[in-house]
C-alpha positions as CSV (number, residue, x, y, z in Angstrom):
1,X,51.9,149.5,81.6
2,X,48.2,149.6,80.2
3,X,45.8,151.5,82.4
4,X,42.5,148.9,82.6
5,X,39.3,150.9,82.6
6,X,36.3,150.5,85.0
7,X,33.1,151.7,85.0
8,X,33.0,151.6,89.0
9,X,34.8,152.5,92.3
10,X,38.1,150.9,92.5
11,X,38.8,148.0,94.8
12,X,40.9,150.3,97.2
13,X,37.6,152.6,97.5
14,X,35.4,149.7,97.8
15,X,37.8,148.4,101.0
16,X,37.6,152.1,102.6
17,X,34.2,152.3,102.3
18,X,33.6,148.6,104.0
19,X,36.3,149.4,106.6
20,X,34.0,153.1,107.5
21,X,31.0,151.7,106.9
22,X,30.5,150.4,110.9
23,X,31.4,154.4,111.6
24,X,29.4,155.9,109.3
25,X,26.0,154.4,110.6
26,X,27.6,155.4,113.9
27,X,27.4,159.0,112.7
28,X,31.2,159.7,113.4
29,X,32.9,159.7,109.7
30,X,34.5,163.5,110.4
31,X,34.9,164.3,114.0
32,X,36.4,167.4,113.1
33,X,33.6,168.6,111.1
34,X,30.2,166.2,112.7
35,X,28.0,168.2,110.8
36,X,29.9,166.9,107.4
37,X,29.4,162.9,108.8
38,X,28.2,160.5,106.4
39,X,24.7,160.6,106.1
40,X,22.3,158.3,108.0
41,X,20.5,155.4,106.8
42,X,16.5,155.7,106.6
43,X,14.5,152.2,106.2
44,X,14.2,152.2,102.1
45,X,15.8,150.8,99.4
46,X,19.4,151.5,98.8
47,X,19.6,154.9,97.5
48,X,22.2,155.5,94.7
49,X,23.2,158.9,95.7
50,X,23.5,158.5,99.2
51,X,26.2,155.4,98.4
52,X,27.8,157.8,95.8
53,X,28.0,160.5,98.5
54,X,29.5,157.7,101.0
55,X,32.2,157.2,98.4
56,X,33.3,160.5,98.1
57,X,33.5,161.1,101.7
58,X,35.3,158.3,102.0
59,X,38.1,159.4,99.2
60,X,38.0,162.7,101.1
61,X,39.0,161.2,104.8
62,X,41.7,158.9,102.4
63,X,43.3,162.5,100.9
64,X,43.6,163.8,104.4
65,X,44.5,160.8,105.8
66,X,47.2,160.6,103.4
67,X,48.2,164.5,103.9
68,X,48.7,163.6,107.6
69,X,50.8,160.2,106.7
70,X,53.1,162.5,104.1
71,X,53.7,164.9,106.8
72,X,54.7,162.5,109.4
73,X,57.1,160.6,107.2
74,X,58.6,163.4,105.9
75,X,59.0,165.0,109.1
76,X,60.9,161.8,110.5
77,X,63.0,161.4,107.2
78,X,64.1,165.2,107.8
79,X,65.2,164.3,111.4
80,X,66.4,160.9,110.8
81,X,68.6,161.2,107.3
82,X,68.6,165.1,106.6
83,X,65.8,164.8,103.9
84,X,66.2,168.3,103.2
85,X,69.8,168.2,102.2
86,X,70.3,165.1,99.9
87,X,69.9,165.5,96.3
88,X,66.6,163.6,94.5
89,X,68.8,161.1,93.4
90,X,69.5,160.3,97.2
91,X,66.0,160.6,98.1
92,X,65.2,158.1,96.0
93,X,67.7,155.9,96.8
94,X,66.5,156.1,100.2
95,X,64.5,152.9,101.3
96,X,62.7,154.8,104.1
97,X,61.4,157.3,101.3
98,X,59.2,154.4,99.5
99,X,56.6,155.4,101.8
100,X,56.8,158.9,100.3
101,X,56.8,158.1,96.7
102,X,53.6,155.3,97.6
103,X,51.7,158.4,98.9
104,X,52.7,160.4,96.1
105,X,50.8,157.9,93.1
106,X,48.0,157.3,95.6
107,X,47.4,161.0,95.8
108,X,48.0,161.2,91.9
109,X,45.2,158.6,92.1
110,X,42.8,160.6,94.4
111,X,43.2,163.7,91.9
112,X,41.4,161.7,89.2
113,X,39.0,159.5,91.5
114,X,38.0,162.5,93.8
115,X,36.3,164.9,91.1
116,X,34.7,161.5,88.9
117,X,32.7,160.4,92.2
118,X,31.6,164.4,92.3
119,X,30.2,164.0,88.9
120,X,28.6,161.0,89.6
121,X,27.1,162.7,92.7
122,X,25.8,165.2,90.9
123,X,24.3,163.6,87.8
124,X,22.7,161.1,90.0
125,X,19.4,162.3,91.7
126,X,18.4,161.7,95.1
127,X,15.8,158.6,95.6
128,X,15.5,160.1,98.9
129,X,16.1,162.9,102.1
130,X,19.2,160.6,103.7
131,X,20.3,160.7,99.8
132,X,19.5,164.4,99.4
133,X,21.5,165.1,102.9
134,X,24.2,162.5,101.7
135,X,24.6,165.3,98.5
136,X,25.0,168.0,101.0
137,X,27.4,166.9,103.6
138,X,29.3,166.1,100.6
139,X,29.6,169.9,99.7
140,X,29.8,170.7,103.7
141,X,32.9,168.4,103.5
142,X,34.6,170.8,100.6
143,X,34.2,174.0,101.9
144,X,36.6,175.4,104.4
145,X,34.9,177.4,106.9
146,X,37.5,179.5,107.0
147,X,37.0,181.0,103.5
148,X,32.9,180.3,103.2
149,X,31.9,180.5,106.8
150,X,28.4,182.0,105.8
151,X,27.8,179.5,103.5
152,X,29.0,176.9,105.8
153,X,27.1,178.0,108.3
154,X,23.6,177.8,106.2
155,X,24.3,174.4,104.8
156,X,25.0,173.1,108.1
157,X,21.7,174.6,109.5
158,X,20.1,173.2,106.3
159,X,21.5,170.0,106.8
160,X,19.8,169.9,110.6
161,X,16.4,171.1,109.0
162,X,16.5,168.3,106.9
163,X,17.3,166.0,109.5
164,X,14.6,167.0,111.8
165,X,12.1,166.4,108.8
């Protein structure tokens, strides 16, 4: 089947970002990491990077999302019809297991999708400080704090500096 090409976000990241958009300007997109919420909205014109940096938080919370969804299926297919122990051919044959292989081209999907938003994010510039904090919480969002906590840590603290400008 021929791939169509567009020069935007798809329709699927259009829909995710409506459906968060009454959250985001609540300021709880990531309740597991506030500080890497969607940026807040300032009284001036619509700032391309801050929509671009929307976007890509919105694909991220769709990956994990997703992650969560996979584990929870498989997880009830393994305790429901021995997952584990039929061949792929079964697997497939499996009706339950669609939900599996949908998940599976979505996140095929996100591979691709994910890292062009990033680019756009970073070849666009900022038209202002929500879209320059938008840029950040973007990079907040893709750092484990685990591995970077020092550097998590500062643009965090950055990220409240620029807020309190």
């Amino acid at each position: 089947m021929k791939q169509r090409q567009t020069s935007g976000p798809s329709r699927r990241a259009l829909i995710a970002g409506a459906a968060a958009a009454p959250l985001l300007a609540a300021g709880c997109a990531l309740p597991t990491r506030a500080i890497a919420q969607a940026p807040p909205t300032e009284n001036v014109t619509v700032d391309p990077a801050l929509e671009l940096a929307r976007q890509c938080l919105a694909l991220r919370r769709e990956n994990e999302r997703l992650h969560r969804r996979w584990g929870d299926t498989e997880a009830w297919l393994a305790d429901n019809h021995d997952w584990f122990k039929l061949t792929d051919a079964q697997q497939r044959a499996l009706p339950e297991a669609r939900k599996l292989y949908d998940i599976d081209r979505r996140f095929v999907a996100l591979e691709k999708e994910r890292p062009r938003a990033m680019r756009r994010l970073r070849r666009t510039p900022a038209k202002s400080l929500a879209g320059a904090i938008g840029k950040l919480r973007v990079v907040v969002a893709a750092i484990e704090p685990d591995e970077f906590p020092s550097a998590y840590r500062l643009l965090e603290a950055t990220i409240r500096d620029l807020q309190s400008l």
